[in-house]
MARNUKE-15421 format. One record per residue: residue number from 1; y, x, z of N, C-alpha, C in turn. Coordinates in pm, 1 decimal. Atoms other than C-alpha are relative to their C-alpha. Layout:
BEGIN
k:nY:nX:nZ:caY:caX:caZ:cY:cX:cZ
NUM:Y:X:Z:Y:X:Z:Y:X:Z
...
This chain:
BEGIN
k:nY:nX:nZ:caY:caX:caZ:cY:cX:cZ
1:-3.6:27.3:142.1:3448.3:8534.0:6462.4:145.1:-24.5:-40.5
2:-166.5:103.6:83.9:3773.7:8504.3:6246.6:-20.8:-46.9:-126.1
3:-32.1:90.3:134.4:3757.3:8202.0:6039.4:158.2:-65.2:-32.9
4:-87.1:35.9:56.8:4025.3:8077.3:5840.3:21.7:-173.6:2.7
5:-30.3:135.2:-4.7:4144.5:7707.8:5818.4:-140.4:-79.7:-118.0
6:93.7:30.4:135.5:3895.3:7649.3:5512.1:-149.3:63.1:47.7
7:166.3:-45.5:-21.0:3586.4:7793.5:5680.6:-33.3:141.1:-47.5
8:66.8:-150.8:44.3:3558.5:8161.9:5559.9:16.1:82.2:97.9
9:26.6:-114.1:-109.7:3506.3:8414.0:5780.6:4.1:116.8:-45.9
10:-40.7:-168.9:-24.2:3634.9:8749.4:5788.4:-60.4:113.3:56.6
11:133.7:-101.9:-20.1:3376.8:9067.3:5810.8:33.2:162.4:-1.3
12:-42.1:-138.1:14.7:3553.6:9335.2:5664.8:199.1:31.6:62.8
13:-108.3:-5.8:-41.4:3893.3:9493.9:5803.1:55.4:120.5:-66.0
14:-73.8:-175.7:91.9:4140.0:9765.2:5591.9:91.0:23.4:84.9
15:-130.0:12.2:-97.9:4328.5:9910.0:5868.4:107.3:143.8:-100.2
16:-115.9:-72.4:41.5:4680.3:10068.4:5780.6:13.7:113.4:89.2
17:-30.8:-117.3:-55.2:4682.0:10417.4:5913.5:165.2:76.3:11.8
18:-145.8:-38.6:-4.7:5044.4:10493.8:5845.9:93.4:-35.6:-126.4
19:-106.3:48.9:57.1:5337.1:10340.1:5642.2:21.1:91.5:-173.2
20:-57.3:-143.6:81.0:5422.2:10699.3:5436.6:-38.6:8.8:-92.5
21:92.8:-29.0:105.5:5286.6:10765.4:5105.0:118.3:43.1:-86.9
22:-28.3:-74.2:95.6:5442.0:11003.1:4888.6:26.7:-3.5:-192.0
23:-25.1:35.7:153.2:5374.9:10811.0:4544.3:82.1:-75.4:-55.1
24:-81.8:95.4:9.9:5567.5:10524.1:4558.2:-24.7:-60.2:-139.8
25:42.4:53.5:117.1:5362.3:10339.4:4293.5:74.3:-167.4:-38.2
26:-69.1:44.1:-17.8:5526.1:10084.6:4166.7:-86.3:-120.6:12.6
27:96.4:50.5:-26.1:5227.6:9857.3:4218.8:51.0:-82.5:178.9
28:-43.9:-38.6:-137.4:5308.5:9911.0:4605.3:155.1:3.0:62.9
29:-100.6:-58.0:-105.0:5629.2:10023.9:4685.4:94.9:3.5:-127.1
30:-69.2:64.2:75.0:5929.6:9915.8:4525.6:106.3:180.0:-21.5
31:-62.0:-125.2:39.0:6156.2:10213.8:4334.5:112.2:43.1:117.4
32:-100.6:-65.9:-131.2:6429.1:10247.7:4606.2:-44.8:24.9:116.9
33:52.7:-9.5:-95.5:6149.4:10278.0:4843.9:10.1:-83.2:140.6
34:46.9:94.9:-108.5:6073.6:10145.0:5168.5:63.8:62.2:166.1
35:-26.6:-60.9:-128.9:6236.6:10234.2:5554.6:-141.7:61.6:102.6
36:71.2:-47.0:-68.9:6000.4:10431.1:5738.5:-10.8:-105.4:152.0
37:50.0:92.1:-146.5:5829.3:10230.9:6084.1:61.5:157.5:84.5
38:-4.2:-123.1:-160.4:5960.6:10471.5:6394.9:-107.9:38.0:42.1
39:125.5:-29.6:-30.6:5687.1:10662.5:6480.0:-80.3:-119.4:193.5
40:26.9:46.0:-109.1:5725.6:10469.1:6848.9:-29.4:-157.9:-42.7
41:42.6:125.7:66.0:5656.1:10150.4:6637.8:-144.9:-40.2:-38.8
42:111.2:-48.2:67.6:5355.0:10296.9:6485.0:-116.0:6.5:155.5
43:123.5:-31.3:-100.6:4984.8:10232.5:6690.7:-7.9:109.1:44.9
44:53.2:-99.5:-62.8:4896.6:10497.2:6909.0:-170.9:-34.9:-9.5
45:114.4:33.9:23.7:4556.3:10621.7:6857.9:-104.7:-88.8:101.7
46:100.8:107.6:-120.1:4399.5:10456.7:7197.8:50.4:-112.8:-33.9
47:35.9:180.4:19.0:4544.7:10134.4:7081.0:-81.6:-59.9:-130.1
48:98.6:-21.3:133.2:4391.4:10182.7:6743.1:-165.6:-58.5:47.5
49:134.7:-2.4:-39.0:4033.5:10253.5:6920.6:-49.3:-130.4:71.7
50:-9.6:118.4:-88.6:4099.5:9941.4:7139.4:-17.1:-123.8:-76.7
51:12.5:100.5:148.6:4171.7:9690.8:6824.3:-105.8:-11.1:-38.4
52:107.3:7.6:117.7:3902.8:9799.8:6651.7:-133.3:-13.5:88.9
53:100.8:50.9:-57.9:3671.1:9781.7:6935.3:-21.6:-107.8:29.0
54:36.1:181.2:-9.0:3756.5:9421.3:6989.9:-14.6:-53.9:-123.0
55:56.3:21.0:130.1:3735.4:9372.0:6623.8:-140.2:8.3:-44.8
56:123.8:-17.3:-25.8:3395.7:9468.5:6617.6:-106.6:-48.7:91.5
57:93.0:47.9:-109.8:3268.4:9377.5:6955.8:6.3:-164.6:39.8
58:-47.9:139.9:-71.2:3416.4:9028.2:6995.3:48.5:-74.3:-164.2
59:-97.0:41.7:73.7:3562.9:8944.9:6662.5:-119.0:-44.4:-135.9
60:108.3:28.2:109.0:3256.8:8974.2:6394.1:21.3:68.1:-146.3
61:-5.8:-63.2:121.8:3407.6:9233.9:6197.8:-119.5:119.3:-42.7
62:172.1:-61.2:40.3:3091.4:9438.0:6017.6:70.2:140.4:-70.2
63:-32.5:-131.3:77.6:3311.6:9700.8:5771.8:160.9:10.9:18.1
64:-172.1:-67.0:-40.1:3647.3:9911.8:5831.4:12.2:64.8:-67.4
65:-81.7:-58.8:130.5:3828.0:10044.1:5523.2:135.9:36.8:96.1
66:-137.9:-75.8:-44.7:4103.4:10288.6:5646.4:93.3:32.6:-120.7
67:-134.0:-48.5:125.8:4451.4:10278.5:5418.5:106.3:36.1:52.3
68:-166.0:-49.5:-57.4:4785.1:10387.9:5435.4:1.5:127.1:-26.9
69:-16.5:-166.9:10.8:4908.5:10742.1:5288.8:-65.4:63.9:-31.2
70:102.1:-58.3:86.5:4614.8:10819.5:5114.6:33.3:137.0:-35.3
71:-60.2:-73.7:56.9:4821.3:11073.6:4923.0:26.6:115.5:120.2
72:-35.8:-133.1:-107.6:4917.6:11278.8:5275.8:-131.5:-4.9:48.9
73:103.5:13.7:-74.2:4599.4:11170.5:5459.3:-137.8:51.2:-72.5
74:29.1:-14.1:36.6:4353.4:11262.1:5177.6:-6.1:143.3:-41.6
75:-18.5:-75.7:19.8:4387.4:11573.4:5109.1:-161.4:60.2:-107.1
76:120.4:-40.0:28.5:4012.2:11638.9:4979.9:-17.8:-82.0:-137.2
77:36.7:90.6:89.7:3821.1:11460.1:4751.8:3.4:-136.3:-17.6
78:-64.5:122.7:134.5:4277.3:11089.4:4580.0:-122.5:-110.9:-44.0
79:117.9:111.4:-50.6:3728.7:10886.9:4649.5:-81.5:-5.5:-130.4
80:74.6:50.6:81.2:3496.4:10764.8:4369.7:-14.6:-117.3:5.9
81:-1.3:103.0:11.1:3478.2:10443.3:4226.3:-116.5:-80.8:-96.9
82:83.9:94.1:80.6:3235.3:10186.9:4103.0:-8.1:-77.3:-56.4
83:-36.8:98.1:26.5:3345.2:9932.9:3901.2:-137.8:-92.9:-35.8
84:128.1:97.7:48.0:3170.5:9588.9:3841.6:-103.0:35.8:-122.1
85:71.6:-9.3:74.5:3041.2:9662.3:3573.5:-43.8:160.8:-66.9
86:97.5:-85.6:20.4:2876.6:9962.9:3610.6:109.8:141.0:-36.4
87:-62.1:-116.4:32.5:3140.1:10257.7:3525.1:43.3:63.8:103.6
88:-61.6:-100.9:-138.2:3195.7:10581.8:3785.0:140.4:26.1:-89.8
89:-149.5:-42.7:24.8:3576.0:10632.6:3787.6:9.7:128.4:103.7
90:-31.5:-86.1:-139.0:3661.8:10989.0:3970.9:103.6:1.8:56.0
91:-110.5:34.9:-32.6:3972.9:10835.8:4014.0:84.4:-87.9:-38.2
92:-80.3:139.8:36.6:4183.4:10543.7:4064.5:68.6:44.8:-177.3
93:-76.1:4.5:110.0:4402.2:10686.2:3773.9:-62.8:25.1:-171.0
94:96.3:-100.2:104.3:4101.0:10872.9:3567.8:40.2:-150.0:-122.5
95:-37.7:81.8:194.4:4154.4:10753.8:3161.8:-167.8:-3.9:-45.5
96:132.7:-6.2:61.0:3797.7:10828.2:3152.8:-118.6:-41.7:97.5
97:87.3:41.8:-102.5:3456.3:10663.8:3304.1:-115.9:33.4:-27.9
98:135.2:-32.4:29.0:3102.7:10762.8:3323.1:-100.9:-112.6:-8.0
99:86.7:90.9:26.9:2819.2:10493.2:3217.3:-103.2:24.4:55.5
100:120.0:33.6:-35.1:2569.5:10404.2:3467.4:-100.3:-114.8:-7.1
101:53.9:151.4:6.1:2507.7:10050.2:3372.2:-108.3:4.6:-114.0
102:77.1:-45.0:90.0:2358.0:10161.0:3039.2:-133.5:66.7:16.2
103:124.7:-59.7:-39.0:2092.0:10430.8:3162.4:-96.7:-95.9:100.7
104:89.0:95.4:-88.9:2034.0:10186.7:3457.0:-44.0:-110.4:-68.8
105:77.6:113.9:4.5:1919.8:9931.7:3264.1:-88.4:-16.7:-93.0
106:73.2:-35.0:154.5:1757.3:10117.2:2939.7:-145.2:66.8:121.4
107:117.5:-38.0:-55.9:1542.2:10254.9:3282.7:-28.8:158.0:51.9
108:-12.5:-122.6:-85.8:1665.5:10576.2:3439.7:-37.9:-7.5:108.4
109:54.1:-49.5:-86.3:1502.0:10726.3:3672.5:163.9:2.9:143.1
110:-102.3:49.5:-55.8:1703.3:10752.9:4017.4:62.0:189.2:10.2
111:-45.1:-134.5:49.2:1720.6:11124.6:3941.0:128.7:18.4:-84.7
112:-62.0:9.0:164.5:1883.4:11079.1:3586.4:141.2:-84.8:80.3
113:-130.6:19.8:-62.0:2124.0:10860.9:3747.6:82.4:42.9:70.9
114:-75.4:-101.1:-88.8:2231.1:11087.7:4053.9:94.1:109.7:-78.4
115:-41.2:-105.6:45.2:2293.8:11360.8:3827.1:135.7:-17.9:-116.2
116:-77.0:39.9:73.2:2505.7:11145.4:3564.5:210.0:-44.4:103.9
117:-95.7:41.9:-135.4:2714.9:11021.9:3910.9:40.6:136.7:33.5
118:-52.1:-146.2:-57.4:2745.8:11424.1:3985.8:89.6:43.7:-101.7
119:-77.0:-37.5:69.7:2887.5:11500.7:3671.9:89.6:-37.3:-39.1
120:-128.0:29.4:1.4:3123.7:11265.2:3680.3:103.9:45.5:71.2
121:-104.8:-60.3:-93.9:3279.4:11371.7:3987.1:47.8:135.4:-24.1
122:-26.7:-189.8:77.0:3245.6:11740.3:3866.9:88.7:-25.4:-10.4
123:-155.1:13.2:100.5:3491.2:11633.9:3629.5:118.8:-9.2:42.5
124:-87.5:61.8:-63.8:3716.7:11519.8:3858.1:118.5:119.8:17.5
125:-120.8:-113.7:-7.5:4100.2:11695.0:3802.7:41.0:-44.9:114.7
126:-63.4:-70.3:-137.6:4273.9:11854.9:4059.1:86.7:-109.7:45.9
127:-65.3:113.9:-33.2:4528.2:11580.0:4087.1:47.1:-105.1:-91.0
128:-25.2:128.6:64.6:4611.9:11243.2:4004.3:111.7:13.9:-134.6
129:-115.9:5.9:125.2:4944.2:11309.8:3748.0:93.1:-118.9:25.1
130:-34.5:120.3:-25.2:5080.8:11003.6:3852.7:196.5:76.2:-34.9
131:-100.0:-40.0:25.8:5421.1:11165.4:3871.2:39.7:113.7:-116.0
132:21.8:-61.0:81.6:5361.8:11406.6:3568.7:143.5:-102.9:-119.6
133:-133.1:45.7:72.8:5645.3:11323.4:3277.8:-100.0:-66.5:-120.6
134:65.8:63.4:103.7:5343.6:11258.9:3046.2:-110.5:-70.0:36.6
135:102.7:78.4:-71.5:5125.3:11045.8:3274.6:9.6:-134.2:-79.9
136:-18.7:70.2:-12.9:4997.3:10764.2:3143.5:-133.9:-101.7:67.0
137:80.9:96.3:-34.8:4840.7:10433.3:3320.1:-155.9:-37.5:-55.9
138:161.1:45.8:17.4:4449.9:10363.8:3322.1:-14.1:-162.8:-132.6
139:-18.5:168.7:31.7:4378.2:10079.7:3033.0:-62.3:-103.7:93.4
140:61.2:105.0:-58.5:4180.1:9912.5:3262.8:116.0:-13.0:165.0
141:-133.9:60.0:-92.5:4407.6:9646.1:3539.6:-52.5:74.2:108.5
142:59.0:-56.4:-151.4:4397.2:9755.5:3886.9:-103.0:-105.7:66.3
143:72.8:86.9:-51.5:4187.4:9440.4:3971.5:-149.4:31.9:-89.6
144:114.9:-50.1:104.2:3899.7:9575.2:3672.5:-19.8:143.5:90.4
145:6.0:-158.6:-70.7:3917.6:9901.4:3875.3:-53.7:5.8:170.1
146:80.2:-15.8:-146.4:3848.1:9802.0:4225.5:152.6:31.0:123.5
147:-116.4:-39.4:-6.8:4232.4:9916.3:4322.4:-12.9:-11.6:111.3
């Protein structure tokens, strides 16, 4: 188990896959950027598998969120998001959200809902814009978003 001085206990783990990320948000990563880790600095994957097996087997961790470099490592389908209160985002940056809290609670079927959750993602553009000259920021904070 890893508890904390205060009694909470620790379940879930976000491991850092690699340093690198390409966006340099400023959220994250400060404008003059950051020194790269030496790759001989950087876990090797058997010590990776090793961590996380004692994390799991001995430790009492239950869920593993993989981060780091999203932007190189991602390549597919920048994820989908759920916010508290009920809105699909098809992307951290998306300006726009789809309403499942509404149908779910006026009494959609689980059909009606799947299909409202498909067409959001449909929607989903090719890439984030983040570096675009006319990009701008989500109104909702990164902590309203799930970030």
């Amino acid at each position: 188990m890893l508890a904390d001085s205060y009694g909470r206990v620790a379940t879930d783990l976000r491991v850092s896959l690699t340093d690198r990320c390409n966006l340099r948000c400023s959220y994250c990563m400060p404008p003059e950027g950051l020194d790269w880790l030496p790759g001989a600095d950087q876990l090797t994957g058997d010590e990776l598998i090793r961590l996380l097996r004692i994390a799991v087997g001995r430790l009492g961790i239950t869920e593993i969120r993989f981060t780091g470099g999203e932007p190189i490592l991602r390549r597919g389908l920048n994820r989908v998001r759920l916010t508290a209160d009920g809105q699909v985002r098809n992307c951290l940056f998306a300006r726009e959200e789809s309403d499942l809290r509404t149908p779910l609670r006026a009494g959609a079927c689980d059909d009606e809902l799947a299909d409202i959750w498909r067409r959001a993602v449909a929607a989903k553009l090719p890439g984030h814009g983040i570096n675009d000259p006319g990009f701008l920021q989500p109104a909702r904070p990164m902590s309203a978003i799930g970030g």
